[in-house]
C-alpha positions in Angstrom: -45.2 2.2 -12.7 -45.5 3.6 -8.5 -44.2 2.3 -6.1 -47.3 0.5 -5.1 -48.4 -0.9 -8.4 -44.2 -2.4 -8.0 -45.3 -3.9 -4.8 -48.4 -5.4 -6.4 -46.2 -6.8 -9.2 -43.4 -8.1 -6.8 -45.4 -8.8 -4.4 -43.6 -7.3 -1.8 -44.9 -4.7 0.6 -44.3 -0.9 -0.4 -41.5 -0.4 2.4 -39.5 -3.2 0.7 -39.8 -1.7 -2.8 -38.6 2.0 -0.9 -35.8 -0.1 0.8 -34.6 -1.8 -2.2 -34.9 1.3 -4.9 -33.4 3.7 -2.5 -30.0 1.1 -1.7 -30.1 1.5 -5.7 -30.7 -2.2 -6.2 -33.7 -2.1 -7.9 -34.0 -0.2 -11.2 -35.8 3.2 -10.3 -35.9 6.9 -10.9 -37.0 9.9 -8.6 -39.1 11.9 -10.0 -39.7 15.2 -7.3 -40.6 13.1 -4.2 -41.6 10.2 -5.8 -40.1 7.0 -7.4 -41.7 5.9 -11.1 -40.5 2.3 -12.9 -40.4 0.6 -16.1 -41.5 -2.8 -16.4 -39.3 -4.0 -18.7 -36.8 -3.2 -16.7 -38.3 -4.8 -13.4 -38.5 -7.7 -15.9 -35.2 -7.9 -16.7 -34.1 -7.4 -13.2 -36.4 -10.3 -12.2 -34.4 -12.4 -14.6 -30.7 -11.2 -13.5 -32.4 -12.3 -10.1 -32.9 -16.0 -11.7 -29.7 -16.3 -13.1 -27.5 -15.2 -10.4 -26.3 -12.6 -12.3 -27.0 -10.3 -9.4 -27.2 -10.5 -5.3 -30.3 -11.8 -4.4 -29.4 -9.6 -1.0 -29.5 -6.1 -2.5 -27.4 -4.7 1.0 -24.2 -5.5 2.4 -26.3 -6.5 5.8 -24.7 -6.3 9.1 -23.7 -10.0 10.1 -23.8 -11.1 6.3 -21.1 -13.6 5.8 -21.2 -12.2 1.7 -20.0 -8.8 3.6 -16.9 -10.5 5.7 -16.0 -11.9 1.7 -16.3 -8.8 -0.3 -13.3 -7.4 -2.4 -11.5 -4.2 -0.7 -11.4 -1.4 -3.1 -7.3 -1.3 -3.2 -7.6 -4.9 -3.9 -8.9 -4.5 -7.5 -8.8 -1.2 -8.0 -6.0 1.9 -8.1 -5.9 5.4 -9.4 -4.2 4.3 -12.7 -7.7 2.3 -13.6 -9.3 5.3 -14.6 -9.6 7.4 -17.5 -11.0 11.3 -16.2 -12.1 12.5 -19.6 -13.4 10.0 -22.1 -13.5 10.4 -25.9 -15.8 8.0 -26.9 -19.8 9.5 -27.5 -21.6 6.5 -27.7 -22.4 3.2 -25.4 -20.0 1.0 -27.5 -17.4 3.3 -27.8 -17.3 3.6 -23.7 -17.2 0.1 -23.4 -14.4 -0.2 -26.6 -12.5 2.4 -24.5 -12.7 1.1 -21.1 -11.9 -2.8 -22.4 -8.8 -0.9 -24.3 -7.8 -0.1 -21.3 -8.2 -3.2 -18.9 -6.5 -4.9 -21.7 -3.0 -2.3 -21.6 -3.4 -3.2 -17.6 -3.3 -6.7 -18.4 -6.7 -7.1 -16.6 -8.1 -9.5 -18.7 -7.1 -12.0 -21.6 -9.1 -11.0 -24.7 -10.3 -7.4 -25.5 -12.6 -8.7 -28.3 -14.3 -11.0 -25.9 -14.7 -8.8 -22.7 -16.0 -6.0 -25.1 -18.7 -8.7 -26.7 -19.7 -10.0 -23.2 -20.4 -6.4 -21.9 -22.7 -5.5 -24.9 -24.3 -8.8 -24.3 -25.0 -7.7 -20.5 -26.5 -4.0 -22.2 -29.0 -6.3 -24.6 -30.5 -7.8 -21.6 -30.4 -4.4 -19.4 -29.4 -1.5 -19.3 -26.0 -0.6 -17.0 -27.4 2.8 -16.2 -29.6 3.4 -13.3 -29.9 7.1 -13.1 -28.6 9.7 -11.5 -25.3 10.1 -14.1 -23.9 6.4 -13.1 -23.5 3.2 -15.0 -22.6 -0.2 -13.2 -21.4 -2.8 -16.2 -20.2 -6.1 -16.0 -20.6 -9.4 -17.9 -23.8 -11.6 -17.7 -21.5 -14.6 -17.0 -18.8 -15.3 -15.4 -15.6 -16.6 -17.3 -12.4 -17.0 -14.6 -10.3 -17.7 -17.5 -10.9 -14.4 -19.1 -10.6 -12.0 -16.5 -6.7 -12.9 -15.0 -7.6 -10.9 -12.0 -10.0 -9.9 -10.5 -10.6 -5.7 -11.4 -12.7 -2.4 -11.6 -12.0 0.3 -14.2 -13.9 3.6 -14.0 -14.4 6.0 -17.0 -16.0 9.5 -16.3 -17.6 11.6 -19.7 -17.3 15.2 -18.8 -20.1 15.6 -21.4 -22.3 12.6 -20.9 -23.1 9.9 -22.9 -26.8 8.6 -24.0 -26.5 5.0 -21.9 -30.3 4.8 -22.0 -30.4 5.2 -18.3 -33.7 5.2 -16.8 -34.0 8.8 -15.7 -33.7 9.3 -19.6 -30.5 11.6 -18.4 -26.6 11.5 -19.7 -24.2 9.0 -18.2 -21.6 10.5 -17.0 -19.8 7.6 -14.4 -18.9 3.9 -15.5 -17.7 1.4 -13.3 -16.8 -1.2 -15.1 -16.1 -4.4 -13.0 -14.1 -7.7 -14.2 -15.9 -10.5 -12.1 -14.4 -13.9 -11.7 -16.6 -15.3 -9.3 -20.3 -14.8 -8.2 -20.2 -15.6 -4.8 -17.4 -13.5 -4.0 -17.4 -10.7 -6.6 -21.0 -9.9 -7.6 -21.8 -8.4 -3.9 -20.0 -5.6 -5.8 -22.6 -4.9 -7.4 -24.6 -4.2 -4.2 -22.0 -2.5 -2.6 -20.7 0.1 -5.5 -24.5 1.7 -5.9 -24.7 2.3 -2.0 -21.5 4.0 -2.0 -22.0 6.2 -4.9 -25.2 7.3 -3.7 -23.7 9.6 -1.2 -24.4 13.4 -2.5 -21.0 14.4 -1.7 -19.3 10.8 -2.6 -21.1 11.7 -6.2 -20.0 15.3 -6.7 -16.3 14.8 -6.0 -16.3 11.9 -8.7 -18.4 14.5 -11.1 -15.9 17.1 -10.6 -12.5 15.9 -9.4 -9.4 17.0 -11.2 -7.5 13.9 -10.7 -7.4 9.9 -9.8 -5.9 10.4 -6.8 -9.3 12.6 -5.5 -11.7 10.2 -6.8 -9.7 6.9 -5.5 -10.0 8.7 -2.0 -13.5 9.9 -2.5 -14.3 6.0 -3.5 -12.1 5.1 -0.4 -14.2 7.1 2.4 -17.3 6.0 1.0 -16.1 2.0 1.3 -15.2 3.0 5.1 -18.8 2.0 6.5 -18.6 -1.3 4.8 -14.7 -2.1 5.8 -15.5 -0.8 9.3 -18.5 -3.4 9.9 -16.1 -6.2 8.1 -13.0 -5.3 10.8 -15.8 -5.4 13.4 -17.6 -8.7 12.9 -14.3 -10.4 12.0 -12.6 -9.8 16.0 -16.4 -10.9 17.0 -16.3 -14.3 14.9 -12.4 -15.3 15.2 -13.4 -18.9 14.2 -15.1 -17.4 10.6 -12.2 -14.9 9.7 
């Protein structure tokens, strides 16, 4: 599908459908200078949108009270929640081997169950939106299982098939224990914005070590923290 046959379906003027594919929160591949959809995808995204299961505000707005709440990287994330050179070659393996290791972190309380939830979130859509980068997470939210709230990031130096949209590799998966969807799932809107940076995406490609990619992952959060510092010494009372 275009862009404006999207806008017809949505309907939603073509700037919105260029504002919300470009922030990466709407399923979409470029193709030269133009972006091209599937509508089973734009279905399933429509139903994520129903459920709750993603932001209904695709961006971290300026003045958002979501923005003021969302996680800081260091919060839920550190260098040892990475693995640089998965084994696995296929989409359960790369879950299997990122739940392994949220469960040797003591992320979450059941292996068996994290790794069932996230292939239940792949049956309804796809992770994978193009570009080499993968975004997973459960399709509901169970506080119980996750004992804190976390992000683990896998990176396949050879790719993985992930059925991504641009029918290319995956090479980068995020993989993100949520406890709660007010406060966790603007992650989700936050994470794609960051890793669309060119040079944000080429140091996670090709670093050689944790350290590079948590600081790479770290400058690219600086907009978003900066705005949060900001609006919190404008709104004392709401800090």
């Amino acid at each position: 599908m275009t862009v404006r046959q999207v806008a017809a379906y949505l309907n939603v003027n073509e700037r919105t459908i260029l504002k919300l594919v470009g922030e990466g929160a709407l399923p979409g591949v470029r193709i030269g200078n133009l972006w091209r959809f599937r509508k089973a995808m734009l279905d399933a995204w429509l139903d994520d949108q129903a459920l709750g299961v993603i932001p209904r505000t695709p961006e971290v707005a300026v003045g958002s009270p979501v923005a003021r709440r969302l996680l800081s990287l260091a919060s839920c994330f550190q260098p040892r929640q990475m693995i640089l050179d998965l084994q696995a070659d296929s989409k359960t393996g790369v879950i299997e081997e990122l739940a392994t290791l949220a469960a040797r972190l003591g992320l979450i309380r059941d292996k068996t169950w994290f790794v069932g939830a996230l292939i239940e979130r792949e049956n309804v859509m796809p992770s994978a939106t193009g570009h080499g980068v993968a975004f997973l997470h459960t399709l509901h939210r169970h506080p119980e299982q996750i004992l804190k709230p976390f992000m683990v990031l896998g990176r396949s130096l050879r790719g993985v098939d992930f059925d991504a949209l641009d029918g290319a590799p995956t090479h980068l998966f995020f993989v993100l224990g949520l406890k709660f969807h007010e406060l966790y799932l603007p992650w989700l809107a936050k994470l794609p914005q960051m890793c669309a940076q060119p040079e944000t995406l080429q140091i996670l490609m090709t670093a050689a070590s944790a350290d590079q990619i948590f600081s790479a992952l770290s400058s690219a959060e600086k907009p978003f923290t900066t705005h949060k510092i900001s609006n919190s010494r404008n709104n004392p009372k709401r800090s």
